[in-house]
N, C-alpha and C positions, 0 to 999 in steps of 0.2 A: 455286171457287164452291161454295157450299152451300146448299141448297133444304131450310129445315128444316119437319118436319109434326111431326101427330100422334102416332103411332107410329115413322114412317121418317123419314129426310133421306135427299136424293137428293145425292151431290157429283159435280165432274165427274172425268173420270179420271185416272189417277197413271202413270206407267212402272211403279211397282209392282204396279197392276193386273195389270198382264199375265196373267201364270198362272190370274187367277182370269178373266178374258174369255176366254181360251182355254180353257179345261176346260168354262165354258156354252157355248161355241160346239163343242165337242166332244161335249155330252149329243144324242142321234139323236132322243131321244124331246121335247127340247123345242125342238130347231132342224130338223125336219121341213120347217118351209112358211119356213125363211130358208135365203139366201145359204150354201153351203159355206164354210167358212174353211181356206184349205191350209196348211201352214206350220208353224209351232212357236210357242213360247209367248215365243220372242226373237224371232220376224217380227210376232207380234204388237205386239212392244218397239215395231219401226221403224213398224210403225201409226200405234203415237198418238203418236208426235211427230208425224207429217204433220200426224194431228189437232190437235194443239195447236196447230197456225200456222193451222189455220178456225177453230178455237175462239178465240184473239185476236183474229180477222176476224170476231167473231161469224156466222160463219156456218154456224155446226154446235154442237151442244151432244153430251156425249156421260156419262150417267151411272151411276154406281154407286149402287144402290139400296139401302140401311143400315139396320140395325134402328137403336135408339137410341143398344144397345150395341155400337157399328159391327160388327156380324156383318154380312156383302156376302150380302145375298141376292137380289141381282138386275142390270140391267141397261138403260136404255131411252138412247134416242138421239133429236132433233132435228137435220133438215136439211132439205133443200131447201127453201129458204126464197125463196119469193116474193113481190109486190107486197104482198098483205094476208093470205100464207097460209104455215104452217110445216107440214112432213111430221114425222111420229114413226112409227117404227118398231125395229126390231131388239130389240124388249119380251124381254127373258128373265126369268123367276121365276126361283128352286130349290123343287124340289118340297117342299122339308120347308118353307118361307118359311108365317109366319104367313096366314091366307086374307085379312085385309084388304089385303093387299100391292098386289094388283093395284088394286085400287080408287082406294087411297091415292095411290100414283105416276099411275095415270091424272089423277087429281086434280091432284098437283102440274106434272103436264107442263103442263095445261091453265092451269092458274093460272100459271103461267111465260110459257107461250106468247101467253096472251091478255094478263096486263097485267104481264108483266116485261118482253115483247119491243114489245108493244103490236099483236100480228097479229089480225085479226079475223075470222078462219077457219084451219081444218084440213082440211089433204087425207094421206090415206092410201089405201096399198093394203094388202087381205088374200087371201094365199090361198084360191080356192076349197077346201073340205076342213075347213079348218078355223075349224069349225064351234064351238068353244067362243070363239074371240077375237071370231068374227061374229058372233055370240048376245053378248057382251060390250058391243061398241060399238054394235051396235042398243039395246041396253037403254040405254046412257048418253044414248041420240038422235043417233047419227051415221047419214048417210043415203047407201045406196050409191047414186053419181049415173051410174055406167056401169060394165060389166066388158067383158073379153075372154077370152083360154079361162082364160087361169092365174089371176087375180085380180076382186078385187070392189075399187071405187073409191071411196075415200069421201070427205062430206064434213062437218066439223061447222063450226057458227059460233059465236060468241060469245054469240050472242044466245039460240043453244039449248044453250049451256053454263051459263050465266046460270042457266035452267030446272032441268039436270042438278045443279046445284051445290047447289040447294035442298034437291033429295032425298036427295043423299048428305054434308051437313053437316056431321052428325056422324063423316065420317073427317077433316075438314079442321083 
C-alpha cells in the first residue's frame, strides 16, 4: 500500500526494510522517549512478517516515509485500533529529512486514519520530556485528556483535524 502526498509517500513496510528500521531504532538521539529495540537487523526481518499478518487483518499499519525520489527518510506506525479510535506512534524522522517531513506524514496518517480507515478520533501517548513532539501535537490541536508519571495522553478527533487540515493545506 502506498499513501502518496505532496512532497512524501508513505508505503507500508518490505522485509527489505529491515536494516533501514533497525539503524532508526538504533539512533539514541531520536529513539530516546521510544520502546528499546534488541536484536539485529534479521530479528528485525522476523518482526515484520509477524507484522504483515496485522497488516492483512488490517489492524496495524506500519510505514516508511519516502521522499519522492524513494530516499526512506522516516518511519510512523498505526495501531491500536479501537471502536472509533486508531493510535499512531513510533514517529521516527532522519535528521538530514527535508523540515516539512514531519508535517507532511502527520498529515497523511491523519487523512488515512480519519477517512481511509473511517476512525473518528485519535488517541496517543508522549513521553513526558519531550517536549519538541508535545509542542508538535498541541499546535496541530490534539488535547492531552490525562497523564501518568512517564506519559502525556492524547486525544485528537476529526472534527478538530478537519480545523487542523485548513491551516496546513498547503502540505497536503
Amino acid at each position: 500500500m502506498i499513501i502518496y502526498g505532496k512532497n512524501i509517500n508513505m508505503r507500508t513496510v518490505a522485509l527489505e526494510d529491515a536494516e533501514f528500521i533497525y539503524t532508526m531504532r538504533q539512533n539514541e538521539n531520536k529513539t530516546k522517549y521510544l520502546t528499546k529495540v534488541t536484536g539485529s537487523a534479521e530479528s528485525q526481518k522476523e518482526w515484520i512478517k509477524n507484522y504483515k499478518i496485522r497488516e492483512e487483518e488490517q489492524q496495524e499499519f506500519y510505514f516508511v516515509i519516502e521522499s519522492k525520489q524513494d530516499e526512506k527518510l522516516g518511519l510512523v506506525r498505526l495501531y491500536d485500533f479501537q471502536d472509533e479510535s486508531f493510535c499512531w506512534g513510533s514517529w521516527l524522522i532522519k535528521e538530514d529529512a527535508p523540515k516539512t517531513t514531519a508535517i507532511e506524514s502527520a498529515l497523511q496518517i491523519y487523512e488515512f486514519g480519519f477517512y481511509g480507515l473511517g476512525f473518528e478520533k485519535s488517541h496517543f501517548d508522549v513521553r513526558k520530556g519531550n517536549e519538541k513532539v508535545i509542542s508538535f501535537h498541541k499546535r496541530f490541536g490534539a488535547k492531552i485528556i490525562d497523564e501518568n508519571e512517564l506519559d502525556y495522553f492524547f486525544n485528537f478527533k476529526k472534527s478538530d483535524y478537519e480545523i487542523t487540515k485548513e491551516k496546513y493545506r498547503r502540505y497536503l
